[in-house]
SESE-918141 format. One line per 3 residues: number of its first residue (from 0); for each residue x, y negated, z of N, C-alpha, C. Coordinates in steps of 0.001 Angstrom, whole numbers, plus 524288, in hexadecimal, padded with zeros to 5 digits. Example, Ala and Ser with C-alpha at 12.3 -4.5 7.8 and 13.67 -1.06 7.14 Angstrom:
REM residues 2
0 = 83386:8163A:81E78:8300C:81194:81E78:83390:80CE4:81E78 ~ 83232:808CA:81BA8:83566:80424:81BE4:83264:7FFE2:81EBE;
//
This chain:
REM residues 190
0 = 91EED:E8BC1:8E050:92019:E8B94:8E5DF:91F2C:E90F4:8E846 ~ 9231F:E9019:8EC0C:9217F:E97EB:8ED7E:91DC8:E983C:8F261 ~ 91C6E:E9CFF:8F38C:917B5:E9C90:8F902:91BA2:E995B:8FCC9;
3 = 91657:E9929:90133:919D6:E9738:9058C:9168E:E9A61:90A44 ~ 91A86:E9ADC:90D05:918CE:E9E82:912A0:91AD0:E9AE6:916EA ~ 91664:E9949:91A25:915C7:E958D:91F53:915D7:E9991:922F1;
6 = 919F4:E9875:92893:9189F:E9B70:92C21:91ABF:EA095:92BA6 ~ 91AC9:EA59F:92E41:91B2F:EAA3C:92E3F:91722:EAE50:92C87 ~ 91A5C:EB172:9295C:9185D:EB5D3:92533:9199D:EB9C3:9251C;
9 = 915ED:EBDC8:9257B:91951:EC3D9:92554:91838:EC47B:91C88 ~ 91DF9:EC50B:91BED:91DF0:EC558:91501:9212D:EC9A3:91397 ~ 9219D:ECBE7:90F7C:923B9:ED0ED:90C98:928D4:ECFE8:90F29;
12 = 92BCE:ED39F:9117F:93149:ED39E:915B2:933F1:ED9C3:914F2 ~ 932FA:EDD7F:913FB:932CA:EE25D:9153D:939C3:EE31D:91392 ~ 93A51:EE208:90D82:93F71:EDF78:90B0D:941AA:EDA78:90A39;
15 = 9467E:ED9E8:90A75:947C8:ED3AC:90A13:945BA:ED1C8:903EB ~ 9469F:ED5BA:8FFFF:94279:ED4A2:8FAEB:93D14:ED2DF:8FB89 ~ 939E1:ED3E7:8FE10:93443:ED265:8FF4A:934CC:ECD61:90268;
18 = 93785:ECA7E:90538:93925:EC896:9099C:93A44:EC3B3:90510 ~ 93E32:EC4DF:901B4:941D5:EC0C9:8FEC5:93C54:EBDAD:8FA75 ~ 939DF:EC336:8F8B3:934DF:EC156:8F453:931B2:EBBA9:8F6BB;
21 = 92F9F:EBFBB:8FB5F:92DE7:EBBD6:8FDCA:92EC2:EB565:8FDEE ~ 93409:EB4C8:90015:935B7:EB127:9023A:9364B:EAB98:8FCB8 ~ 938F7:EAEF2:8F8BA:939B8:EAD6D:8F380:935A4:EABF2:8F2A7;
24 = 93096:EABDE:8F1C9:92B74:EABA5:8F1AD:92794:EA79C:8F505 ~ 928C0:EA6EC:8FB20:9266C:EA3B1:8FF73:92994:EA06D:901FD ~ 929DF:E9B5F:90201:92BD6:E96A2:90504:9297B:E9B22:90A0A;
27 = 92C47:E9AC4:90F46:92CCD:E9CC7:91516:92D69:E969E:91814 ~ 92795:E95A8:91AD5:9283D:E92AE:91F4B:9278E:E9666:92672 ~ 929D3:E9818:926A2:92866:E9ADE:92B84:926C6:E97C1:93083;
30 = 92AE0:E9200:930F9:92ABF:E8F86:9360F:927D9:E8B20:934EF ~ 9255A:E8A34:92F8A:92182:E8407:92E5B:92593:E7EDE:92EA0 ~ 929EA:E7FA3:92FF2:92FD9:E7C2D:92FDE:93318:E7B66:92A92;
33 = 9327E:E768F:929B7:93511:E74B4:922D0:9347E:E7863:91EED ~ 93034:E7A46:91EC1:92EFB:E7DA3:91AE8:931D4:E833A:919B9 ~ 933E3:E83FB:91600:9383A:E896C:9142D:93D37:E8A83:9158B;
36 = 93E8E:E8ACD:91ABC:944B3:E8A07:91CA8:945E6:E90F8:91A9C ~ 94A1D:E8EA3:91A30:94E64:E9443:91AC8:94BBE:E98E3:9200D ~ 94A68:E969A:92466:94ABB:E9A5C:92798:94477:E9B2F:92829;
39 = 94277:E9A6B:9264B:93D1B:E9D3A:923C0:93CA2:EA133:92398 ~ 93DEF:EA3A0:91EBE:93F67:EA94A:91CC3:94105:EABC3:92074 ~ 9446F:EAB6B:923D3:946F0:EACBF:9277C:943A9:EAE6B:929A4;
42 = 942EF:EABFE:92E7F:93C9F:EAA9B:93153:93913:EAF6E:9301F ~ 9369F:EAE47:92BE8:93404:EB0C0:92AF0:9351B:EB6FE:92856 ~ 9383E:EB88F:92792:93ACF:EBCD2:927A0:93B14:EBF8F:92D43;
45 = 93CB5:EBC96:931AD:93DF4:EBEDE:9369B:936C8:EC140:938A2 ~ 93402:EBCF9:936B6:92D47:EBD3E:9382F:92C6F:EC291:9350F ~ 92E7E:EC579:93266:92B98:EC95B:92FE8:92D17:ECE5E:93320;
48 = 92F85:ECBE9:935BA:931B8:ED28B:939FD:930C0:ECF61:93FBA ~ 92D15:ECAD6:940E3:92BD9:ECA08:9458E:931A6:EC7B9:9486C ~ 932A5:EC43C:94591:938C0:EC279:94A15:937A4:EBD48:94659;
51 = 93A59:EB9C0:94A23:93B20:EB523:94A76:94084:EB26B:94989 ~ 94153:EAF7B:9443D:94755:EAE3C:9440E:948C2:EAA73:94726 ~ 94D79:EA8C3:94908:94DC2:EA4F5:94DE8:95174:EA32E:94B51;
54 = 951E7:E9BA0:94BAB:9545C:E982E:94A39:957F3:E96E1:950CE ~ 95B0F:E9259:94F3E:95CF0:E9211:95408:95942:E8B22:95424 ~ 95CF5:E8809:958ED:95891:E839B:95AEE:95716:E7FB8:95778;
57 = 95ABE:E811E:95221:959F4:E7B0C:94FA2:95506:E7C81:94AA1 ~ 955C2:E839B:94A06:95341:E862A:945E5:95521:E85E8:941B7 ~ 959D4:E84CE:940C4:95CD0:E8609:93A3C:95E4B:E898B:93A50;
60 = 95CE2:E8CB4:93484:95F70:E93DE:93387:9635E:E934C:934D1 ~ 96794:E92CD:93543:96C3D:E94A8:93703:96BEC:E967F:93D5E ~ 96868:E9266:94198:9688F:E94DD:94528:9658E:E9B03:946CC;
63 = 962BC:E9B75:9415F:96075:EA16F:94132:964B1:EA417:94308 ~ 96A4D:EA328:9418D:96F22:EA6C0:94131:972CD:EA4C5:946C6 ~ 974F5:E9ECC:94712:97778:E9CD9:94B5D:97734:E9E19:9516D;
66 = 97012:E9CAF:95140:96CCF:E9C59:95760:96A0A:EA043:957A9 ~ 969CD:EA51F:953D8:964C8:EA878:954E8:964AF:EAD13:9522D ~ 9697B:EADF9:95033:96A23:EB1F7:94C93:96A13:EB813:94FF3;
69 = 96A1B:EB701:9574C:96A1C:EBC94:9581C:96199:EBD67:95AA8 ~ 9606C:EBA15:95AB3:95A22:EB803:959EC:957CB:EBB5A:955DD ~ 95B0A:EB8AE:95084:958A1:EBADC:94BFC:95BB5:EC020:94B1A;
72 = 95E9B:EC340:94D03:95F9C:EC7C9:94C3E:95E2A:ECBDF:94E2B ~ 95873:ECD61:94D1B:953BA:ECE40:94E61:95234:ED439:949DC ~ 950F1:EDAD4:94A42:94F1B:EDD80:9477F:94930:EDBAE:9445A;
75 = 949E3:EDC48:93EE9:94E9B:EDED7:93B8D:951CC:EDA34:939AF ~ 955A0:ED61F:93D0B:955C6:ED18B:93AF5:95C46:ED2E7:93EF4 ~ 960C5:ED3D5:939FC:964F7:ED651:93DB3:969E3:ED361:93D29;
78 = 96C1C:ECEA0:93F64:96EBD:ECBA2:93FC8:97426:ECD43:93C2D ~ 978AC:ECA9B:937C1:97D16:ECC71:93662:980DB:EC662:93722 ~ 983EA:EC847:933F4:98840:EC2AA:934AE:98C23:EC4FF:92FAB;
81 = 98F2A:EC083:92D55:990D8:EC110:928E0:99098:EC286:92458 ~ 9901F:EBE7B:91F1B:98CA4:EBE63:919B6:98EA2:EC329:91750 ~ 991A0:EC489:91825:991D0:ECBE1:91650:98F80:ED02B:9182A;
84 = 98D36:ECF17:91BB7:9890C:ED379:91D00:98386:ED00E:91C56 ~ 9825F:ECD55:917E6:97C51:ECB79:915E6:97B7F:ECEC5:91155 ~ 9766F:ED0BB:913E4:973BD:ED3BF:90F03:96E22:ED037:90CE9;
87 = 96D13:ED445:90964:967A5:ED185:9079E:964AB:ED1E9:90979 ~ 961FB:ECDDB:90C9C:95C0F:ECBF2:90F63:95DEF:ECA50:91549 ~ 9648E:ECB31:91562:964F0:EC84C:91B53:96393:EC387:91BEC;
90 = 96270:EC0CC:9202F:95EDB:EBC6E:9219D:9672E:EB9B8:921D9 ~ 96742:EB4FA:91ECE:96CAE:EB157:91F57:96D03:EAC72:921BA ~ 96F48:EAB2B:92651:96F50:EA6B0:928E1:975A1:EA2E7:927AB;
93 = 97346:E9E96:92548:9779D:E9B5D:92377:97A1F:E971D:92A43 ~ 97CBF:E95A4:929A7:97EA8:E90C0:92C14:97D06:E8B18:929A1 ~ 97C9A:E8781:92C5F:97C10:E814F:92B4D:97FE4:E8177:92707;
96 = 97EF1:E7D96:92290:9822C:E7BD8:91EE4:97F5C:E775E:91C21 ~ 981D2:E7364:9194E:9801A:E704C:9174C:97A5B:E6E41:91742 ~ 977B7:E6EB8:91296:970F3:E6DB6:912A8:96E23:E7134:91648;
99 = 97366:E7652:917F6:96F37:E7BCB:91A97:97019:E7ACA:9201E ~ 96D31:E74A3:92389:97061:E73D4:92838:96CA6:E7797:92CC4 ~ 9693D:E7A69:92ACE:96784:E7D38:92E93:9685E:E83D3:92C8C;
102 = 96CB1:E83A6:929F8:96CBD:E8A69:927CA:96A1D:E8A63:92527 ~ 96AD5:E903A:92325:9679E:E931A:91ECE:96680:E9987:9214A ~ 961B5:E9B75:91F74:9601F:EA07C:920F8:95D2A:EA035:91C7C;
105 = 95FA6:EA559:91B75:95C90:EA8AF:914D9:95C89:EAEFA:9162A ~ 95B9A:EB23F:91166:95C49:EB737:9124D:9600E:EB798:90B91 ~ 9631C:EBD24:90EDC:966F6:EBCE3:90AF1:96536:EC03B:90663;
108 = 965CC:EBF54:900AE:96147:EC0E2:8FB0E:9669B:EC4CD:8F955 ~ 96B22:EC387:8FB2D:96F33:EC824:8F913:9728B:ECA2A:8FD1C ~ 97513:ECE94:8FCB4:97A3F:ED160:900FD:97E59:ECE35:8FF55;
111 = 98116:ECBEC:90412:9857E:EC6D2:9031A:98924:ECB32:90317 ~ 98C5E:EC9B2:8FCF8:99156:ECBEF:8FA6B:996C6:EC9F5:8FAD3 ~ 995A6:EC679:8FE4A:99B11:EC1B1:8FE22:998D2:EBD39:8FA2C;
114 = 99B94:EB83F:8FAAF:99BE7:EB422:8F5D6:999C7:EB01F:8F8EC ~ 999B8:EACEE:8F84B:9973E:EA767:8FACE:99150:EA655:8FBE5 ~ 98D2E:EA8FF:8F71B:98921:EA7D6:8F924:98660:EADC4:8F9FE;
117 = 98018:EAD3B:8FBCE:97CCA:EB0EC:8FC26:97756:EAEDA:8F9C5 ~ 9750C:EB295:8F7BA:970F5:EB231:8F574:96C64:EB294:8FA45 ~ 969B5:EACDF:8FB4F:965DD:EAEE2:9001A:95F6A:EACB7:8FF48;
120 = 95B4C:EAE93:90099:957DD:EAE71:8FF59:955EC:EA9DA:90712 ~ 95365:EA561:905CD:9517A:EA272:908D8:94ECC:E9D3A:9069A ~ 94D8A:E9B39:90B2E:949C5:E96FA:90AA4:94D43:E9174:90BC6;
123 = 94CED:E8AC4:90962:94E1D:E88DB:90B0B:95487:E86B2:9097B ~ 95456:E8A42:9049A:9595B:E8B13:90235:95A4F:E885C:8FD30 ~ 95B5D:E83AB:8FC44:959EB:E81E0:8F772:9550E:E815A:8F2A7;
126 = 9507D:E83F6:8F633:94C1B:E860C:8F0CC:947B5:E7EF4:8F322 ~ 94B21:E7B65:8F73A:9455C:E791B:8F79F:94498:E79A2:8FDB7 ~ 94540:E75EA:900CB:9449C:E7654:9065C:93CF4:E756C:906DF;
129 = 93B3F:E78DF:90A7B:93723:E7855:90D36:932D0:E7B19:90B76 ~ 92DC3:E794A:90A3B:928B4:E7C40:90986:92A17:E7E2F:9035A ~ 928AD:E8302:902CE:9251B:E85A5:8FDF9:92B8E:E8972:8FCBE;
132 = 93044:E87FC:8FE01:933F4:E895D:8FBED:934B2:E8DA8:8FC6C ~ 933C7:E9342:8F8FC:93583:E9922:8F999:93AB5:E9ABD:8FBB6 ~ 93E22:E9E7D:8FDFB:943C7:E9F93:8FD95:945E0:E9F93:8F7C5;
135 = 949F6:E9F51:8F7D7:94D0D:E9E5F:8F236:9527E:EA1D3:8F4B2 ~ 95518:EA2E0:8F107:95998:EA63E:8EFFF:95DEF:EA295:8EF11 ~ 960C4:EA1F9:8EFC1:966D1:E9F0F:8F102:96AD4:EA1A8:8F0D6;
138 = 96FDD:E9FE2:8F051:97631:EA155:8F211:976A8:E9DC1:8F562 ~ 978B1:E9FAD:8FB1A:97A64:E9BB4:8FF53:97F44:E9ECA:900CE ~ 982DB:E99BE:902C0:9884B:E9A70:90358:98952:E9CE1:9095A;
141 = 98C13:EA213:9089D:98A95:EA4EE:90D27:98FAA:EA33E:910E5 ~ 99189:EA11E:91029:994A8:E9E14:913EC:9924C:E9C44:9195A ~ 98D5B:E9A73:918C9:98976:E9861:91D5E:98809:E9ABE:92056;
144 = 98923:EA202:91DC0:98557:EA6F6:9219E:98611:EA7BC:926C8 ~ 983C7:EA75F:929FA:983D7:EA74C:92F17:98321:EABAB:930C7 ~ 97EB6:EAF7F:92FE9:97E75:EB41C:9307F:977D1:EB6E6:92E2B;
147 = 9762A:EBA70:92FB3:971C7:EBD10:92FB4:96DF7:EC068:931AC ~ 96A8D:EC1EC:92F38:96610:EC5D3:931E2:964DE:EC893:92C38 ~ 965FD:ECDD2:92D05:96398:ED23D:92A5D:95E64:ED5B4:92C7F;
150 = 95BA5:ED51B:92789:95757:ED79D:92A23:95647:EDC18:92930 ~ 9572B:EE114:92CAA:9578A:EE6CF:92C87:952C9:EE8CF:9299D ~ 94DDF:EE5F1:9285C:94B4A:EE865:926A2:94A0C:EE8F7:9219B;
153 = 94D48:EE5C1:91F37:94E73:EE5E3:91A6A:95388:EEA0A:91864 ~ 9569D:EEBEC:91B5E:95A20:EED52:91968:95A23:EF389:91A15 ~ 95C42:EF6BB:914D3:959FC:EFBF9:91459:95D91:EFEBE:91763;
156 = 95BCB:F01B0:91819:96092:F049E:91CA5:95ECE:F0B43:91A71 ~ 96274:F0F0D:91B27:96180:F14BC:91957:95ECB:F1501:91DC5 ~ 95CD9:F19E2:91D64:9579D:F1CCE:92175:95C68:F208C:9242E;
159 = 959AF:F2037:9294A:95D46:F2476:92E4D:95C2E:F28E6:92DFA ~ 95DCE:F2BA9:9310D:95C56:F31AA:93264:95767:F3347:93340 ~ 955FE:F34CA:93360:95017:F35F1:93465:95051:F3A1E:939D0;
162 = 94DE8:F36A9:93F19:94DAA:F3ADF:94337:94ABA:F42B6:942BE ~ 94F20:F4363:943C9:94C87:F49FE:942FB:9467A:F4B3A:94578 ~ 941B7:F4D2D:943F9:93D17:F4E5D:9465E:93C9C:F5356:94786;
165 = 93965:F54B0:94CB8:93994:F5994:94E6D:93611:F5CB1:94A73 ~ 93817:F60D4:94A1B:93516:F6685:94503:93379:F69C1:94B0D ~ 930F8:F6DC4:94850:930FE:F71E1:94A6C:933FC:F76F5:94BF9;
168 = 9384B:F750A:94B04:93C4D:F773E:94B66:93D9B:F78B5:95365 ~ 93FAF:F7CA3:95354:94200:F7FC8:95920:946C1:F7CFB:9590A ~ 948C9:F7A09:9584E:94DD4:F7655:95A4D:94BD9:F7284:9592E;
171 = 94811:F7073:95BBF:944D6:F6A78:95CA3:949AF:F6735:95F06 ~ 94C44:F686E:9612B:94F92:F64FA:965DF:95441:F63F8:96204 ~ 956DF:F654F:95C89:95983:F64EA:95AEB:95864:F5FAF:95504;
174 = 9521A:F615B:955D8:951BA:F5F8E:9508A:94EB9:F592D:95317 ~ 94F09:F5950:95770:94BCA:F546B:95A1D:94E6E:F53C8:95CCD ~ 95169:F5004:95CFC:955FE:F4BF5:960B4:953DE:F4A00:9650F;
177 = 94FEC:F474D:96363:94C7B:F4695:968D3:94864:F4800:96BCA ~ 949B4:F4851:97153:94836:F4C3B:9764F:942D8:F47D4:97615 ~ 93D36:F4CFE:9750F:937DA:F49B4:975BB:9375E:F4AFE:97BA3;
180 = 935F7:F494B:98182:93403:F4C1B:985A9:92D79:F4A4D:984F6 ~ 92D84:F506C:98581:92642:F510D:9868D:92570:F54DE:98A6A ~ 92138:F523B:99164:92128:F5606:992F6:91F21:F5B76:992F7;
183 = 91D68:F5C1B:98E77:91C3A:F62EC:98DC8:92214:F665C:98BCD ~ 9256F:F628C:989F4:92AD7:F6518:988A9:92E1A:F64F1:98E00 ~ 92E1F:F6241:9929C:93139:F6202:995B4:93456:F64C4:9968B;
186 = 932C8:F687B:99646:937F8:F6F0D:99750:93A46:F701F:991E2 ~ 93A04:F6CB2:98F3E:93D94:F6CFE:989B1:940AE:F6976:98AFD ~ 944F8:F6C87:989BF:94B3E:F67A7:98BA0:94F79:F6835:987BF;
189 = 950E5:F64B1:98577:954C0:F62CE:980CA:95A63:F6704:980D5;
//
């Protein structure tokens, strides 16, 4: 049986790899409600950067996306739309379907290439409804995708320019873009 985590937890997050170990590893009760739902993980993902995921009135994942998706589009948590722009570790919100009458919310374990399904990492997903149950890894039929949340802080981005710093240099005003005022400089003018 794998751990289980009651309630809210600050846990290894930094990468969606540390994030996924985790999860693979600990049944997630965040809200003390039917044990290991799908929107657990969720949940508790949003708690590690201090934000709060918002359901809509009835509280099934899908209304994460329907009733509240501009709520939850929240830094570093950055709203997209359409299964071709899902990368790996975006947060995936399904639609109602069959057994899934309140949606599905997972995070996505691969970059969607086209084809019918996606490989997604969540709770609540065939491994065993309720207490003790870890996330498990699946193919779900992306037909259902409703939309998403990428989380910027996972994702690598190249490094910018680096603002120029003043030297000691006699063309201070060239090599420093920005005008400091100090009144002992006052009679220094740009």
């Amino acid at each position: 049986m794998a751990g289980q985590q009651q309630g809210y937890r600050i846990v290894p997050h930094n990468t969606y790899d540390q994030y996924r170990a985790y999860c693979l590893s600990t049944g997630i009760n965040c809200d003390y409600a039917f044990g290991n739902q799908c929107i657990d993980t969720i949940m508790n993902l949003y708690y590690q950067y201090g934000k709060r995921l918002q359901a809509g009135p009835i509280g099934y994942a899908y209304e994460v996306w329907t009733n509240k998706r501009w709520q939850n589009n929240v830094f570093p948590f950055q709203m997209f739309e359409g299964a071709r722009n899902i990368r790996r570790g975006d947060i995936v919100v399904f639609r109602a379907h069959g057994a899934y009458y309140t949606g599905h919310i997972a995070i996505a374990d691969e970059d969607y290439r086209g084809g019918a399904t996606i490989r997604i990492l969540g709770q609540n997903q065939g491994q065993g409804i309720g207490w003790g149950s870890a996330s498990n890894l699946i193919n779900y039929n992306i037909s259902y995708f409703l939309g998403g949340f990428r989380n910027s802080e996972w994702q690598s981005t190249p490094p910018g320019p680096t603002p120029p710093t003043p030297g000691p240099s006699s063309n201070f005003k060239q090599n420093f873009p920005w005008f400091i005022y100090n009144k002992k400089f006052k009679n220094n003018s740009r």
